[in-house]
GULODO-872907 format. One record per atom (N, C-alpha, C, O, CB): residue number from 1; residue in three letters; chain; x, y, z. Coordinates in steps of 0.2 Angstrom, whole numbers. Glycine has a CB too. Layout:
N
SITE   nr  rest  kette     c1     c2     c3
SITE  NUM   Ala      A      X      Y      Z
...
end
This chain:
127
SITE   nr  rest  kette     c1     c2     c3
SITE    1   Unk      A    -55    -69      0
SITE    1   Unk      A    -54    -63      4
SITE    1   Unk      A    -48    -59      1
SITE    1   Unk      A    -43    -62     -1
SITE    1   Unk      A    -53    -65     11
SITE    2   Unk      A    -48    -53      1
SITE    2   Unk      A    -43    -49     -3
SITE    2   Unk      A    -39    -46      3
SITE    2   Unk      A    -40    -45      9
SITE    2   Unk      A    -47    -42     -9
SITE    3   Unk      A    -34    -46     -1
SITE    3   Unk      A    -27    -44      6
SITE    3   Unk      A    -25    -36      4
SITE    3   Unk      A    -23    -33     -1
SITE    3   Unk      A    -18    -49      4
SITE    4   Unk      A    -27    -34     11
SITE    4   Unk      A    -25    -26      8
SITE    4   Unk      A    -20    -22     12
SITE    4   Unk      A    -20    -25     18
SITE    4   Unk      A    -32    -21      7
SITE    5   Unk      A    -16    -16     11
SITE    5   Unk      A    -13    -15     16
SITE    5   Unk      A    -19     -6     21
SITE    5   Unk      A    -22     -1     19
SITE    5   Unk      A     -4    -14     11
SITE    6   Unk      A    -17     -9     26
SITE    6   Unk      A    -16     -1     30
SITE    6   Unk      A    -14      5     28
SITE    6   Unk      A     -8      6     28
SITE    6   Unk      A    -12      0     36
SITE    7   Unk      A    -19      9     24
SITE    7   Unk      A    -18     16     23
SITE    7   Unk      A    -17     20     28
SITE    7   Unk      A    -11     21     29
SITE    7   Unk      A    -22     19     20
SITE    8   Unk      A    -22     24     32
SITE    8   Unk      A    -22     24     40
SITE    8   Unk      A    -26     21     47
SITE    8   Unk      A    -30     17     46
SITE    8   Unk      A    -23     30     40
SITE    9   Unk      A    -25     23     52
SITE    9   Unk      A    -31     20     55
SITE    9   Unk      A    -29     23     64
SITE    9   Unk      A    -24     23     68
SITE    9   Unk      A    -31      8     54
SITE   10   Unk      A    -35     26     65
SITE   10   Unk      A    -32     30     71
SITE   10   Unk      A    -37     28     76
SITE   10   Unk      A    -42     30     76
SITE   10   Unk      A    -32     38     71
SITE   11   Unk      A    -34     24     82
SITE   11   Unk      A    -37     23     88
SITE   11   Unk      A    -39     27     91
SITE   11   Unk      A    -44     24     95
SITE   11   Unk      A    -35     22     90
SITE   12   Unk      A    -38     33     91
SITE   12   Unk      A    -43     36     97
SITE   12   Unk      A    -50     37     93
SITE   12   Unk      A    -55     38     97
SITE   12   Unk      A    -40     45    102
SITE   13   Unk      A    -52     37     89
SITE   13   Unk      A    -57     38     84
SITE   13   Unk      A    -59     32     83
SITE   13   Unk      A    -65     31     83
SITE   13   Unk      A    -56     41     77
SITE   14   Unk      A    -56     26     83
SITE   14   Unk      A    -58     18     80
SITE   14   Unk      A    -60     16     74
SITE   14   Unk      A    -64     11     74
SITE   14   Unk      A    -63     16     83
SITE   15   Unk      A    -56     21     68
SITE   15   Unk      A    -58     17     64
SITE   15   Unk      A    -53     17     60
SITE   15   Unk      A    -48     19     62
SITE   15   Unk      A    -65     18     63
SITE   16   Unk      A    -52     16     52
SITE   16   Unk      A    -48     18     49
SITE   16   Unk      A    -47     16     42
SITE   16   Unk      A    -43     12     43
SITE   16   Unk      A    -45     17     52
SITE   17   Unk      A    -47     15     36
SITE   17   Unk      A    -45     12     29
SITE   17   Unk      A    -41      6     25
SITE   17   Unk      A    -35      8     24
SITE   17   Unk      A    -43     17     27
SITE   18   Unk      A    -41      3     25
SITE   18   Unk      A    -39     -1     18
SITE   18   Unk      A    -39     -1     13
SITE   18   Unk      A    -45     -2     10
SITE   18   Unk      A    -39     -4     18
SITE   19   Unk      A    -32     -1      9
SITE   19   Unk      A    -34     -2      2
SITE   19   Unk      A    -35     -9     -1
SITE   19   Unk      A    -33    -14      1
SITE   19   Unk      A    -29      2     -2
SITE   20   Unk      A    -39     -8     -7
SITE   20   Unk      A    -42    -13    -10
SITE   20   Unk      A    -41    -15    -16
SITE   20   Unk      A    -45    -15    -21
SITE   20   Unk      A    -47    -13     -9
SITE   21   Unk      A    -35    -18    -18
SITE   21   Unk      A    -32    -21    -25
SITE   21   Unk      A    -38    -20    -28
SITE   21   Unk      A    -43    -24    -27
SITE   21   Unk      A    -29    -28    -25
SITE   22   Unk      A    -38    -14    -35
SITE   22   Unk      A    -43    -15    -38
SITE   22   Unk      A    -50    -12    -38
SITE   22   Unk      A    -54    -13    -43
SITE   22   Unk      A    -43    -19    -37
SITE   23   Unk      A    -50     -9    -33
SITE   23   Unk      A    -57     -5    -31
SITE   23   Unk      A    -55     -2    -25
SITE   23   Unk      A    -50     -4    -21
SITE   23   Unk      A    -65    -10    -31
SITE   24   Unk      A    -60      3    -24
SITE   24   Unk      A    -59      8    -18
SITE   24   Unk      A    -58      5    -14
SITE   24   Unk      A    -59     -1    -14
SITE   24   Unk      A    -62     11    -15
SITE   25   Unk      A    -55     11     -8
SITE   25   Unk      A    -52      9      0
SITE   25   Unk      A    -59      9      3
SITE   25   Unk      A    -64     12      3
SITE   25   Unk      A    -47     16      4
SITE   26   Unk      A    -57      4      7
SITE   26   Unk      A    -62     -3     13
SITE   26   Unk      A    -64      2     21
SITE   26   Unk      A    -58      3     22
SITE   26   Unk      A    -54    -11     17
SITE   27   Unk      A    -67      4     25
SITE   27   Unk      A    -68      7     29
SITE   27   Unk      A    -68      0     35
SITE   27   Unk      A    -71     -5     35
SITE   27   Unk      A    -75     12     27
SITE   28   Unk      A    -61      2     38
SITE   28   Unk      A    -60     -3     46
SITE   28   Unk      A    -64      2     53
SITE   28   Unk      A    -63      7     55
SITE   28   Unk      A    -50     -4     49
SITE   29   Unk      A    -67     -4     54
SITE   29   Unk      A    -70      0     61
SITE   29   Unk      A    -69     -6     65
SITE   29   Unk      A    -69    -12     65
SITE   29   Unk      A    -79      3     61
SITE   30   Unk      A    -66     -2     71
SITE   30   Unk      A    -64     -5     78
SITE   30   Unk      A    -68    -11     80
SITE   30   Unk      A    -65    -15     83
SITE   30   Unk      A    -63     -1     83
SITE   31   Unk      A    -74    -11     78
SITE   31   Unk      A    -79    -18     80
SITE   31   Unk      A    -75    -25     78
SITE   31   Unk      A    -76    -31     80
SITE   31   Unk      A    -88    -18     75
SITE   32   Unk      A    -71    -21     72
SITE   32   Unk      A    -74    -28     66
SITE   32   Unk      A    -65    -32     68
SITE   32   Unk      A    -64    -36     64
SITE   32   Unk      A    -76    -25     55
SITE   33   Unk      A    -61    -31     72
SITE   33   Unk      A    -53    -31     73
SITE   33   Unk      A    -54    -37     78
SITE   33   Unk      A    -58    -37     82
SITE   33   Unk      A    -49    -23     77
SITE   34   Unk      A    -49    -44     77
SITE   34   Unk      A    -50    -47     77
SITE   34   Unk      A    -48    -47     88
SITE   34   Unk      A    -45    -42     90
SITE   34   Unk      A    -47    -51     71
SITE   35   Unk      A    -50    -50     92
SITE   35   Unk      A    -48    -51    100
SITE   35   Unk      A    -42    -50     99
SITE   35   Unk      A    -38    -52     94
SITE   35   Unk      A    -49    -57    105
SITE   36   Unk      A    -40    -46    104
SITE   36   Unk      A    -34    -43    105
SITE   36   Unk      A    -30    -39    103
SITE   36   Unk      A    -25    -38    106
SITE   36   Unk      A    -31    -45    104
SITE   37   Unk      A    -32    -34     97
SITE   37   Unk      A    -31    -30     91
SITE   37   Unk      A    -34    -26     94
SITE   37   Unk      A    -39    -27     96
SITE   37   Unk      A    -32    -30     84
SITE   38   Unk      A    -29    -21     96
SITE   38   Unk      A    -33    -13     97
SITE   38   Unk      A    -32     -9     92
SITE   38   Unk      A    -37     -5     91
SITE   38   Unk      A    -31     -9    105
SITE   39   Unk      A    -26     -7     87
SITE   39   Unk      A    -28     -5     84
SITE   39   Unk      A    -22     -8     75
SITE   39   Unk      A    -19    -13     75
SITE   39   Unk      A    -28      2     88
SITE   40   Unk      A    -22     -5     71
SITE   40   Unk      A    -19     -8     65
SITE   40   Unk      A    -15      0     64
SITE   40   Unk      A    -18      5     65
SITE   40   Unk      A    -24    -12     58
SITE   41   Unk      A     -8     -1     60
SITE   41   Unk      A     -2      0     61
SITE   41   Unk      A     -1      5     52
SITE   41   Unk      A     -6      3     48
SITE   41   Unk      A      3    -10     63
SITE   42   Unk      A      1      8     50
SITE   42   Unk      A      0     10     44
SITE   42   Unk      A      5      5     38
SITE   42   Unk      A     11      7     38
SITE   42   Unk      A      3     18     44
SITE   43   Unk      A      4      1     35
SITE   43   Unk      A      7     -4     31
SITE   43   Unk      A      5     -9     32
SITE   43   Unk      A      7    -13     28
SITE   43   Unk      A     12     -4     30
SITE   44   Unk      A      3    -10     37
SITE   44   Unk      A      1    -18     41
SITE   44   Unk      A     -4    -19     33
SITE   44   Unk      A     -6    -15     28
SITE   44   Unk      A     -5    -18     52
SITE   45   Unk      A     -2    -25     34
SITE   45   Unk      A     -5    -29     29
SITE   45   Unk      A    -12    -35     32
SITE   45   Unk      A    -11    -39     35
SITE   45   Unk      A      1    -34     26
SITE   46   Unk      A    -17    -34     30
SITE   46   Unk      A    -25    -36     33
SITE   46   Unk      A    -28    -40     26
SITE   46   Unk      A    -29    -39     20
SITE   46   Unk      A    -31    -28     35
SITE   47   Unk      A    -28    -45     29
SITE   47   Unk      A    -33    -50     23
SITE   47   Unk      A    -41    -47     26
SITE   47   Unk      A    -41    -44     32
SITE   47   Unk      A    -32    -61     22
SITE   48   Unk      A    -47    -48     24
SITE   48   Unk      A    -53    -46     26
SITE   48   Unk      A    -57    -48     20
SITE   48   Unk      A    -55    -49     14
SITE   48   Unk      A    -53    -39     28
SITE   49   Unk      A    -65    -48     24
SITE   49   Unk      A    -72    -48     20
SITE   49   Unk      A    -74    -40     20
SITE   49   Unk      A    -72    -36     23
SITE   49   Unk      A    -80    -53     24
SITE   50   Unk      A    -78    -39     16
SITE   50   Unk      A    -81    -33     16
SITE   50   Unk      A    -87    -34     11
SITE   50   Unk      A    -88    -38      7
SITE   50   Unk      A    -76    -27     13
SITE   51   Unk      A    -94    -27     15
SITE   51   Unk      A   -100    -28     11
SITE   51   Unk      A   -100    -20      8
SITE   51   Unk      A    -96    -16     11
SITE   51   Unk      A   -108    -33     16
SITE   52   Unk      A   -104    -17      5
SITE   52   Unk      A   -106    -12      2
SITE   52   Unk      A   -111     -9      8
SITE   52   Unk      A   -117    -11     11
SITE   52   Unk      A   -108    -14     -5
SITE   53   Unk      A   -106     -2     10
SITE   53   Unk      A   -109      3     15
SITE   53   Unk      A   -115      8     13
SITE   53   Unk      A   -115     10      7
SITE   53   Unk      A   -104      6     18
SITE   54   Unk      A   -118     11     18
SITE   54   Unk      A   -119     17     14
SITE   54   Unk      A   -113     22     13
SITE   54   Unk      A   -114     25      8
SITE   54   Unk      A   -125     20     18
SITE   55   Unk      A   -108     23     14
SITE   55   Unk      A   -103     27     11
SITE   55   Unk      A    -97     24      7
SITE   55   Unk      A    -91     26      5
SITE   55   Unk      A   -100     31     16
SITE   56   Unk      A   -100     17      5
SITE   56   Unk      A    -92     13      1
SITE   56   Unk      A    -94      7      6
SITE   56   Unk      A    -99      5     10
SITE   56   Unk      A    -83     19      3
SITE   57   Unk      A    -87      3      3
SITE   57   Unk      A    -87     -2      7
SITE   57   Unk      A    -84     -2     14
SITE   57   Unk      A    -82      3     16
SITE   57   Unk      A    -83     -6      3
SITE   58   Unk      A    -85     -9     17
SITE   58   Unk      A    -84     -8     23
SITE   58   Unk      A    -83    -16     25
SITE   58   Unk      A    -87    -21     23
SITE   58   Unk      A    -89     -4     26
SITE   59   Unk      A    -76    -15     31
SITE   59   Unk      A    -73    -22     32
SITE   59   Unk      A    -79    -25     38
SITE   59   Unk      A    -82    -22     43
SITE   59   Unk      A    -63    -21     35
SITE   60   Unk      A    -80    -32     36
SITE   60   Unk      A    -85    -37     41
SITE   60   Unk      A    -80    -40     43
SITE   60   Unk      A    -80    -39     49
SITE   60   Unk      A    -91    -43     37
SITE   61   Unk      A    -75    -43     42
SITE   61   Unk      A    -70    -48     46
SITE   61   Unk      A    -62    -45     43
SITE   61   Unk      A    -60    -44     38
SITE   61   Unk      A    -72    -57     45
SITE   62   Unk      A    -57    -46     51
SITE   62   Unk      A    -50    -44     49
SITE   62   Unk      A    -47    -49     48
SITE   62   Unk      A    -48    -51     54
SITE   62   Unk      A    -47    -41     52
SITE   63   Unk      A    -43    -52     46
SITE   63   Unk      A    -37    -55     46
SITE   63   Unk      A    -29    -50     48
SITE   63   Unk      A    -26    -48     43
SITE   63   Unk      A    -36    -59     40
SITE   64   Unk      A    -27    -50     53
SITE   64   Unk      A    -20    -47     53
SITE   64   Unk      A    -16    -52     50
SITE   64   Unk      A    -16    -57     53
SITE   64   Unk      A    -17    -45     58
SITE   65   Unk      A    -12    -50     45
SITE   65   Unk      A     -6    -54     43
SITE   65   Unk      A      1    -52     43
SITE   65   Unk      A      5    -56     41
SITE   65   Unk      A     -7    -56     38
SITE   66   Unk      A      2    -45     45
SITE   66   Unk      A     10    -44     47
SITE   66   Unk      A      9    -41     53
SITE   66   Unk      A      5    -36     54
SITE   66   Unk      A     16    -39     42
SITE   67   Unk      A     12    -43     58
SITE   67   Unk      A     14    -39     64
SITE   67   Unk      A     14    -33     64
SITE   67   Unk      A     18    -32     60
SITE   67   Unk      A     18    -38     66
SITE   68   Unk      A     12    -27     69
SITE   68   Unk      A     14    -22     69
SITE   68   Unk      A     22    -19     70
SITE   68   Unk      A     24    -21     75
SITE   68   Unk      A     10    -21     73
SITE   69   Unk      A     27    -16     68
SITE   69   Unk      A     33    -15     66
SITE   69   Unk      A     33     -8     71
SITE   69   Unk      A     29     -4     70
SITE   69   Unk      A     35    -15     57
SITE   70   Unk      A     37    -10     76
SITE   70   Unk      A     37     -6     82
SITE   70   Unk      A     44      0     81
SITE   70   Unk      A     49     -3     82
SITE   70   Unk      A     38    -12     88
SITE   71   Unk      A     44      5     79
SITE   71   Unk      A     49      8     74
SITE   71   Unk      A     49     14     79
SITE   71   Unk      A     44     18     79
SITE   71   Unk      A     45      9     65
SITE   72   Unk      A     55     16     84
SITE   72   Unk      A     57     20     88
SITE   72   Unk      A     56     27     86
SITE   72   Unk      A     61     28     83
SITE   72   Unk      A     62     18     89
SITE   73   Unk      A     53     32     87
SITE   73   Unk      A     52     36     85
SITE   73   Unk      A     57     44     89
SITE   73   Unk      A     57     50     88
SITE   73   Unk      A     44     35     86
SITE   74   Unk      A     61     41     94
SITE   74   Unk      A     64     45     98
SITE   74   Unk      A     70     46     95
SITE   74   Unk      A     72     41     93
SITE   74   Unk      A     66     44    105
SITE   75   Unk      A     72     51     94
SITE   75   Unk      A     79     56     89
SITE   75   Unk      A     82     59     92
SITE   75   Unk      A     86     62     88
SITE   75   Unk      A     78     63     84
SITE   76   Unk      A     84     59     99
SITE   76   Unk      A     88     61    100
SITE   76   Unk      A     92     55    106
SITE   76   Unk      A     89     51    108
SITE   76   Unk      A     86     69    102
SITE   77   Unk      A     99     57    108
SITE   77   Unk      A    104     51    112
SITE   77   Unk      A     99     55    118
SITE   77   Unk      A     96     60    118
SITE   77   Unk      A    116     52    113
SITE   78   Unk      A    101     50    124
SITE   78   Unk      A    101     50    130
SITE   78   Unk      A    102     57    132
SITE   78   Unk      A     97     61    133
SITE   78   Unk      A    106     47    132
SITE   79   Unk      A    109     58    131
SITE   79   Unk      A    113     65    135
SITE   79   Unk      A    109     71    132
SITE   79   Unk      A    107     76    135
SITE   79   Unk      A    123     65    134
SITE   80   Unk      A    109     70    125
SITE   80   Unk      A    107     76    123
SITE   80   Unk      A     99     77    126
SITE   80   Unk      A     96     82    127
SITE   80   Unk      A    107     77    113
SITE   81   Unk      A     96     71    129
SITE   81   Unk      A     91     72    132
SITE   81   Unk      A     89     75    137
SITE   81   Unk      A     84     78    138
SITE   81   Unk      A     89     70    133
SITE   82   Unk      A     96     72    142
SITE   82   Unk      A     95     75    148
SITE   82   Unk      A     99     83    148
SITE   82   Unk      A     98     86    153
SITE   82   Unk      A     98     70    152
SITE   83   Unk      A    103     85    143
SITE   83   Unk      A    104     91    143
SITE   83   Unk      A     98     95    141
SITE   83   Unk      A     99    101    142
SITE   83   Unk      A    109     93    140
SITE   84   Unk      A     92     94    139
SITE   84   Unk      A     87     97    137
SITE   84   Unk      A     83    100    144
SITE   84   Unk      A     83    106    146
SITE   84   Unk      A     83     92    133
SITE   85   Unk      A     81     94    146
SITE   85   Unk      A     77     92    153
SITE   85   Unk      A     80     97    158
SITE   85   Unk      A     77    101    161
SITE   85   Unk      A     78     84    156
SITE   86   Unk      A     89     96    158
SITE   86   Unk      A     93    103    162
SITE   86   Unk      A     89    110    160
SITE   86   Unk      A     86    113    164
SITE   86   Unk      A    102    104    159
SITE   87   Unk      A     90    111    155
SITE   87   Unk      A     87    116    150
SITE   87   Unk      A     80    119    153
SITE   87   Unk      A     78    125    155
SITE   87   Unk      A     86    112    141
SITE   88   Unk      A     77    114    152
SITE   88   Unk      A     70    116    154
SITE   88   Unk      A     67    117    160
SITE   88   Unk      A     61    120    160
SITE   88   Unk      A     67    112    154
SITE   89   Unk      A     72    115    167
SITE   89   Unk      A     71    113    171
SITE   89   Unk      A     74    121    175
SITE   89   Unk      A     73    124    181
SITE   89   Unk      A     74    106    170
SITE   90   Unk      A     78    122    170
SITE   90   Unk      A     81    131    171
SITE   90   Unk      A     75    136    170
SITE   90   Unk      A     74    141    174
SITE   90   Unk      A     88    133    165
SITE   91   Unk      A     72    134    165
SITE   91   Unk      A     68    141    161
SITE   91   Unk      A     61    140    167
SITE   91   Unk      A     58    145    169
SITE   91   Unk      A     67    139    151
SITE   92   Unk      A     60    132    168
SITE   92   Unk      A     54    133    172
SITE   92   Unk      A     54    138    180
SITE   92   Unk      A     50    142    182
SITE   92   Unk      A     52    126    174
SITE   93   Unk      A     62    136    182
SITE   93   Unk      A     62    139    191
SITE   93   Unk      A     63    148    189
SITE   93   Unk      A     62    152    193
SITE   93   Unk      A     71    134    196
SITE   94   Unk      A     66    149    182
SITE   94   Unk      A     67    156    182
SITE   94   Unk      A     61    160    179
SITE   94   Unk      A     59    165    182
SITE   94   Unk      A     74    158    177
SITE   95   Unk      A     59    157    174
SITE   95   Unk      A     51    161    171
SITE   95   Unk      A     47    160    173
SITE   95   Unk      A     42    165    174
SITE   95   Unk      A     48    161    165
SITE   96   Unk      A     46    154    175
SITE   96   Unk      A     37    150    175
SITE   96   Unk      A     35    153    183
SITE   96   Unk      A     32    157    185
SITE   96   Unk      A     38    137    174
SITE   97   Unk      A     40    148    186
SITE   97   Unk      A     40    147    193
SITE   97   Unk      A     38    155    199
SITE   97   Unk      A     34    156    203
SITE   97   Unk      A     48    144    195
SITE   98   Unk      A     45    160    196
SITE   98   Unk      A     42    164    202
SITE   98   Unk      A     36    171    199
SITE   98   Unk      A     36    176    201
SITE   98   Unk      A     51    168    206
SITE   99   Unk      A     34    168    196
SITE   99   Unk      A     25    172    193
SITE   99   Unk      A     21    169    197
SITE   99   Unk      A     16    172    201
SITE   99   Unk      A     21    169    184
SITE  100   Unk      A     22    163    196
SITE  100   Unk      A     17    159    200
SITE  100   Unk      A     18    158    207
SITE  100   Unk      A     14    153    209
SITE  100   Unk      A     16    153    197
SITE  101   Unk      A     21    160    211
SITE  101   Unk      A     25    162    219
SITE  101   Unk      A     20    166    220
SITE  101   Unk      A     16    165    224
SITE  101   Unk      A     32    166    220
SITE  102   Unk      A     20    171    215
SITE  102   Unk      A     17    178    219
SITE  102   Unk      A     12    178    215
SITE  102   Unk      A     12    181    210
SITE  102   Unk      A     22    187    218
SITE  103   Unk      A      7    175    215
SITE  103   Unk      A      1    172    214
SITE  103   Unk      A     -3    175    206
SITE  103   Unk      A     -8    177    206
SITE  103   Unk      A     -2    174    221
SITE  104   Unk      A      1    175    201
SITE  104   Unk      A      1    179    194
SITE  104   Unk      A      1    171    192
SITE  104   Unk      A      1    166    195
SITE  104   Unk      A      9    184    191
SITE  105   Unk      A     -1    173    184
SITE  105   Unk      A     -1    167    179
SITE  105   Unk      A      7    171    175
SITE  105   Unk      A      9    177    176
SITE  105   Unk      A    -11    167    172
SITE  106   Unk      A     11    167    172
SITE  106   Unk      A     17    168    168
SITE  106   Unk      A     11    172    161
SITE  106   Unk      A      5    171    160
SITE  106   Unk      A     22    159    165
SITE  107   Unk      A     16    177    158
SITE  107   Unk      A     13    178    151
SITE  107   Unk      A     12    172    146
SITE  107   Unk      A     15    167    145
SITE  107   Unk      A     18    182    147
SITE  108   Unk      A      7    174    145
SITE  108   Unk      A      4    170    139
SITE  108   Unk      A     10    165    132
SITE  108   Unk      A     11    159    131
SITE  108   Unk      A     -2    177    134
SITE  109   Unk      A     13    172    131
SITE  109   Unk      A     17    169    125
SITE  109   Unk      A     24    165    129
SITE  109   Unk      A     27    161    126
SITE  109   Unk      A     20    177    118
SITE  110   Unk      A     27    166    135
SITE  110   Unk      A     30    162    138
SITE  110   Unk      A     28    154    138
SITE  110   Unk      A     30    150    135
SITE  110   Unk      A     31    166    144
SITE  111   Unk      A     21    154    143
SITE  111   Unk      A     17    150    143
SITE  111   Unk      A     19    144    140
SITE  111   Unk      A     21    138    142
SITE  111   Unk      A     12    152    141
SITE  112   Unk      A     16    148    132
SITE  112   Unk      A     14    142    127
SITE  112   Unk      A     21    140    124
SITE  112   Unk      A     21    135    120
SITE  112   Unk      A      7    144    120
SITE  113   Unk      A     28    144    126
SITE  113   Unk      A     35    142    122
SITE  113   Unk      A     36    137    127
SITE  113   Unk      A     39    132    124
SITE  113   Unk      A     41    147    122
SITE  114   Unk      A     33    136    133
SITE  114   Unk      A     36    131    139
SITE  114   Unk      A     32    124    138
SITE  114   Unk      A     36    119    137
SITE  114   Unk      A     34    134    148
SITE  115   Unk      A     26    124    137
SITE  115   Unk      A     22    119    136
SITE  115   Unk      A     23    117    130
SITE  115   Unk      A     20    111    129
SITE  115   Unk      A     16    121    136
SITE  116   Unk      A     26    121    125
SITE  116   Unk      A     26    115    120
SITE  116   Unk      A     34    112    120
SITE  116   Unk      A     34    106    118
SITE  116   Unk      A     24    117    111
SITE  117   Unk      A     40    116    122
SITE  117   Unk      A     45    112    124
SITE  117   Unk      A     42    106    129
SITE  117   Unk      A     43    100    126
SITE  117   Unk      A     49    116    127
SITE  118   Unk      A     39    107    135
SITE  118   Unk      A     37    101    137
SITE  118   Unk      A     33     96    136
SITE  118   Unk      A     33     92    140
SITE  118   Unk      A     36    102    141
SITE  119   Unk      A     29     97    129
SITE  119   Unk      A     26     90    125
SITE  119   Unk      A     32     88    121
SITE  119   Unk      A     33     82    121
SITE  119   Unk      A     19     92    120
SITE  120   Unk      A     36     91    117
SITE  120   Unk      A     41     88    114
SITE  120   Unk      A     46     84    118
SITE  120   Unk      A     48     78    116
SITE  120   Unk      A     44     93    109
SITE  121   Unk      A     49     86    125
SITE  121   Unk      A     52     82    128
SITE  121   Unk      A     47     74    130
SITE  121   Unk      A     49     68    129
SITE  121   Unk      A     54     86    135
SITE  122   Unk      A     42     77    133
SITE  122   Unk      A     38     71    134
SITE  122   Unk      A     38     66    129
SITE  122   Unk      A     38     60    131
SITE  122   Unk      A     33     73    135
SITE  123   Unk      A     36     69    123
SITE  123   Unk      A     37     64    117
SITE  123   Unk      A     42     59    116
SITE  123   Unk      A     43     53    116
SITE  123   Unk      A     37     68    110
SITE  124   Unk      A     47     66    115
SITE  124   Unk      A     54     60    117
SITE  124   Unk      A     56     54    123
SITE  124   Unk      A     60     50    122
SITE  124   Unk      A     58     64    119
SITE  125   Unk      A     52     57    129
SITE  125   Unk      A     53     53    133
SITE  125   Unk      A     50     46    133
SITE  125   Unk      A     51     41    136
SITE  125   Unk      A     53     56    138
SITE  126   Unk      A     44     48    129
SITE  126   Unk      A     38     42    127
SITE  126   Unk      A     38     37    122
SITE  126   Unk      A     35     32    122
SITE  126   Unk      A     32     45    125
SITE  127   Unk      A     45     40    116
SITE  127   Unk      A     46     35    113
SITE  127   Unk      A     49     29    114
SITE  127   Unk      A     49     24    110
SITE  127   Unk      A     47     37    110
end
């Protein structure tokens, strides 16, 4: 069985690539992931069978063989976090908030500056 590493592989789609010392990248689909594995990690290393797909090859059985490496994705301290949130927390009660009192939608281009500040805190806060 050839040992290959995780090129990519994206759960909410379920499926994803390995490469194959030697010949083309392996097509992982979520069927084939061993109990317990919901999804594989970018470098994770996978021993596997594979047979010839109609688009290429394609993994029949997984072996995981390194752990997923749980690697903190949040960049900013605490405080600078919670000065953010302060931040946000201003802009919503002064822009967002009193539009929507008097029964209005905020402008559009406001809107979408608030919403994506508030996915990148969230991110932050999710990592």
């Amino acid at each position: 069985m050839p040992i290959g590493k995780v090129k990519w592989y994206d759960a909410d789609k379920g499926f994803g690539f390995v490469t194959n010392p030697g010949d083309e990248d392996v097509y992982v689909n979520k069927s084939v992931l061993p109990d317990g594995v919901e999804e594989l990690e970018q470098g994770q290393r996978i021993e596997f069978d594979f047979a010839a797909g109609r688009r290429g090859p394609q993994a029949l059985r997984v072996k995981v063989l390194d752990s997923p490496k749980r690697r903190s994705t949040s960049q900013r301290k605490p405080d600078e976090l919670a000065s953010m949130l302060s931040d946000v927390l201003t802009v919503i009660e002064t822009q967002i908030q009193p539009p929507l009192a008097s029964g209005r939608y905020p402008d559009r281009k406001e809107a979408r500056q608030v919403a994506e500040i508030l996915r990148a805190v969230a991110k932050e806060l999710d990592a």
